[in-house]
C-alpha positions in Angstrom: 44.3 47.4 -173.1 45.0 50.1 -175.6 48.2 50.8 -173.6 50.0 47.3 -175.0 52.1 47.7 -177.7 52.1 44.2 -179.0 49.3 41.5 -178.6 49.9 38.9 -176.1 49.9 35.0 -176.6 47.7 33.7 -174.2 44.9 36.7 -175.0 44.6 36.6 -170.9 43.3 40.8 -171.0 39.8 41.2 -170.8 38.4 44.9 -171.2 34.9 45.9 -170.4 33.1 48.4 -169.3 35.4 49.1 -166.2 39.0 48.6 -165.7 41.2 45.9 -167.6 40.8 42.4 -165.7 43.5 39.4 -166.1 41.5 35.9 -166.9 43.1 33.9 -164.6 42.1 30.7 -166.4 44.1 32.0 -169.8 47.0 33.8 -168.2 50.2 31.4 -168.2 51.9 33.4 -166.0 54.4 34.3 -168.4 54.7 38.3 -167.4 54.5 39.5 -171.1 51.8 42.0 -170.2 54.2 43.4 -167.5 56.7 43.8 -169.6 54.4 45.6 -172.4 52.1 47.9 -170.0 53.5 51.6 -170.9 51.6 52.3 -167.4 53.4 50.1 -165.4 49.5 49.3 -163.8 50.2 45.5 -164.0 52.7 43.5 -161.9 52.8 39.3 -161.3 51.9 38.0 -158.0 52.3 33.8 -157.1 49.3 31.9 -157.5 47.8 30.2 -154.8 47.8 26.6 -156.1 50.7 26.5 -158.1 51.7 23.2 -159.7 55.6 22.4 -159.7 56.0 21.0 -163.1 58.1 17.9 -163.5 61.6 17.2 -163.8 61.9 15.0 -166.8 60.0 14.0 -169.6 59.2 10.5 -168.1 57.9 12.5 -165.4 55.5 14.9 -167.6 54.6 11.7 -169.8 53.2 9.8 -166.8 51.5 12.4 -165.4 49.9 13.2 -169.0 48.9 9.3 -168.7 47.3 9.5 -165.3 44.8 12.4 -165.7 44.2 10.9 -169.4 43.6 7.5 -168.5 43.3 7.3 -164.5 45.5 5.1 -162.2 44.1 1.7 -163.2 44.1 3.0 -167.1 47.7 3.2 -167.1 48.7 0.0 -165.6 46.6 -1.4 -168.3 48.4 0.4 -170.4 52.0 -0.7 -169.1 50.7 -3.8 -168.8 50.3 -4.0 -172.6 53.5 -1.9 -173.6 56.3 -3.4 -170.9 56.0 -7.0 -171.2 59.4 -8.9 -172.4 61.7 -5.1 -170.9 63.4 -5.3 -167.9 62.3 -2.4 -165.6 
């Protein structure tokens, strides 16, 4: 880790006794610690159960309000906020 020049934003490096290891459950993915490693030891491979992110912000919203408030949660919740709108 002494190789980086700049500290990265997720903090996804861990050093120990052995060599450097990537916390998979911090790292964002966002290849700053590629781009920084004077060695050139690190280099980004896919992740096995990538999410595809989605496409709009109604999109991100409702999926935000599912794993808050579960399935049933959010009709609740529509049924409280939609009533008198045309959908």
């Amino acid at each position: 880790m002494r190789h980086l020049r700049r500290p990265l934003p997720a903090d996804a490096l861990r050093a120990g006794d052995g060599p450097t290891r990537v916390d998979l459950d911090r790292c964002i993915g966002c290849g700053l610690c590629v781009s920084t490693c004077s060695t050139g030891a690190l280099s980004l491979r896919p992740r096995q159960h990538a999410s595809v992110p989605p496409k709009g912000l109604a999109g991100l919203y409702r999926g935000i309000t599912v794993d808050r408030f579960g399935v049933l949660g959010t009709a609740r919740i529509l049924g409280r906020v939609l009533p008198g709108r045309q959908v």
